[in-house]
N, C-alpha and C positions, 0 to 999 in steps of 0.2 A: 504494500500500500504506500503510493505517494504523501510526504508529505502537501501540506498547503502550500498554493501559489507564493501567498507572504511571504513564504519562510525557504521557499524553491532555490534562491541564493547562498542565504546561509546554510542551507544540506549541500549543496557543492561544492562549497569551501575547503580548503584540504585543513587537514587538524593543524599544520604549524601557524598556518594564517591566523586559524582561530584562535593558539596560542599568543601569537602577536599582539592579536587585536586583544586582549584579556591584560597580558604585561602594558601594553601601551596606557591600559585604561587604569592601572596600578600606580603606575607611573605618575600619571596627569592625577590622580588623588594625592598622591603625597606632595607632588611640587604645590599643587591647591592647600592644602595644608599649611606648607612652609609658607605660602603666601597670605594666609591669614595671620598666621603666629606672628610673622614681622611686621604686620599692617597694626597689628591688637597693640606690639611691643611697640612702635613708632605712637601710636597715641596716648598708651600710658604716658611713655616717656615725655610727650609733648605736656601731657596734666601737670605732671609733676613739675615739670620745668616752670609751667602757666603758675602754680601754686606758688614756686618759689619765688618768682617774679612780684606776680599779683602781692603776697604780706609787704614785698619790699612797698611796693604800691601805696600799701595800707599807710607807711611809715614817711614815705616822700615820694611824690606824684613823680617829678622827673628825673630822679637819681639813677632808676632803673630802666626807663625810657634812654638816658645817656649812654648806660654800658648795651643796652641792646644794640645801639645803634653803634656804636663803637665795635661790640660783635661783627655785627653785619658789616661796617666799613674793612673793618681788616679781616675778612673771610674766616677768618676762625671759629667757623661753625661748621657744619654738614651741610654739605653744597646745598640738599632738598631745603633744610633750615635756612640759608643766604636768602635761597629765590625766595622762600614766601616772605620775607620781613623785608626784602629789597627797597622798600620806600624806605627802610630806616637806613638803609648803607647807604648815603651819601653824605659830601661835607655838607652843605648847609643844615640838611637833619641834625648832625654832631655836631654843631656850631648854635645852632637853635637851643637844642636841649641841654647845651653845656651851659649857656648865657642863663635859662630859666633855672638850674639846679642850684649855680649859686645865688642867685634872686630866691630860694624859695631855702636855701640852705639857711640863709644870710638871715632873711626876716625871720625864721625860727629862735636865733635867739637877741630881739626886741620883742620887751612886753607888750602887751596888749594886742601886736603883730601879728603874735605867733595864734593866739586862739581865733581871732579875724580869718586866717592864713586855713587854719582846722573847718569852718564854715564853708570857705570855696574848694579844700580839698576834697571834704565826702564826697561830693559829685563826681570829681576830678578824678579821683583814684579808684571810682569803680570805675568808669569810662576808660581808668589807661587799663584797670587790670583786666576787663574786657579785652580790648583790643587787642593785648600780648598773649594771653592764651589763645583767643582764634587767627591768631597768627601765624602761630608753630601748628598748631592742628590741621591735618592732612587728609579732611574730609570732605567729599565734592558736597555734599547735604548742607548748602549753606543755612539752612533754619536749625539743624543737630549744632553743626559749626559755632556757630553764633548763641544759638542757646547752654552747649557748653561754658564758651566763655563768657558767658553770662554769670552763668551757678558758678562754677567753678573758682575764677578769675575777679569777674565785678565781685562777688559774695564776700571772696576771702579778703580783698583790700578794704570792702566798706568796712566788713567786721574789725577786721585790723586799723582803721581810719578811726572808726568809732570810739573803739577802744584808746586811742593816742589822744583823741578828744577831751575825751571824761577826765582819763589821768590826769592830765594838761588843767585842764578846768577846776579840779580838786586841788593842783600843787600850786594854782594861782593864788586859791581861796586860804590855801592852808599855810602856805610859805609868804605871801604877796609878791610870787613870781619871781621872790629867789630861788626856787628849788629849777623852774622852766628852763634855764642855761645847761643844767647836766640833765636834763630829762630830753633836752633838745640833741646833746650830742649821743646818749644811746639812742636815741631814734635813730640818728645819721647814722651811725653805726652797724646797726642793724640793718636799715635797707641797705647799703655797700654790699655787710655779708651775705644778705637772701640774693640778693641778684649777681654778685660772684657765686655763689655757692650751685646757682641755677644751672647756670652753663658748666660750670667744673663737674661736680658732683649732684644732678638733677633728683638724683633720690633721697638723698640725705636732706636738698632744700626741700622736697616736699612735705616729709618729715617734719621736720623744722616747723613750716608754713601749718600744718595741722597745727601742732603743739602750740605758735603762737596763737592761731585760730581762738582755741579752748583757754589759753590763757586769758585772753580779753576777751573774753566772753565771760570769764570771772569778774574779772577788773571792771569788766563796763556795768555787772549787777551790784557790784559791790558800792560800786564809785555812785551811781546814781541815787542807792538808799543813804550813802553818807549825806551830798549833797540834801536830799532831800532833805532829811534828819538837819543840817547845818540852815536850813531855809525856815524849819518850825521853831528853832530857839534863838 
């Protein structure tokens, strides 16, 4: 008995072909595979880096806008990382954000300034840390893209913004803004490290970026029941 017409090719076939055709299709799974695995690894890697970024964000709106771009001017990143940030690898970019870092350096430690300075940051430092994680992220879905660096990115700087706010606002009330001078330079400090830390060492900044996350997220409950508490008596 004949097989079906359908099928009249594949019963003609000699067994090695079939063999072929079976290894070839082995083949094309596993490379599909490796090709997910590095697509999955290139996007954590891109979070974590967005993470690490974005706290610096939280800390100083252009500091870490600077070194990205200084990245990207001097190719010292991964070619695919150059091309997508390529607006920030040029000199005027590096000459822009280096003139605003220390304008935004600078006015952090003048009183009254620096908490002026905390008001136009919130917006500012989810806007930048947006923008740096859907930057490095290697997704054609521009609405996942963009919504990433939304949660991700804008989240972790506001919360980290937030949080530099309150403290700032408490060491005003509680010091008369003698304390805001060293509270100004571990901020600076800190964003330097989180966005070296990005590009060097991306997992250890992400790290990091959690941890400060939860920190001020203490700080910012804490600081607001003081303040409160200091507005009733």
């Amino acid at each position: 008995m004949k097989p079906p017409d359908l099928f009249q090719s594949i019963y003609r076939l000699k067994s090695k072909n079939i063999i072929y055709i079976f290894i070839s299709l082995w083949f094309y799974r596993l490379n599909l595979k490796k090709i997910i695995n590095v697509m999955y690894q290139e996007i954590v890697l891109a979070l974590l880096l967005g993470l690490g970024l974005s706290a610096s964000c939280g800390f100083r709106v252009f500091l870490p806008l600077l070194i990205t771009s200084l990245a990207a001017y001097f190719k010292i990143l991964p070619e695919g990382m150059v091309y997508s940030i390529s607006w920030l690898g040029t000199l005027p970019a590096v000459i822009t954000f280096a003139t605003a870092s220390v304008i935004e350096i600078g006015g952090y430690y003048i009183p009254v300034v620096d908490n002026f300075l905390d008001f136009i940051a919130t917006p500012l430092s989810v806007a930048a840390g947006t923008l740096l994680t859907a930057s490095f992220l290697q997704i054609d879905n521009e609405m996942i893209k963009w919504g990433l660096g939304l949660i991700v990115g804008g989240g972790t700087a506001g919360i980290v913004q937030t949080g530099t706010a309150f403290t700032r606002l408490l060491s005003s009330k509680t010091t008369l803004t003698a304390g805001n001078g060293l509270l100004a330079t571990g901020e600076n400090t800190l964003a330097f490290s989180c966005a070296v830390f990005a590009f060097i060492v991306p997992v250890i900044a992400g790290v990091l970026a959690i941890a400060i996350v939860l920190i001020m997220l203490y700080f910012i409950k804490r600081s607001s029941t003081r303040l409160a508490k200091m507005k009733l008596s």
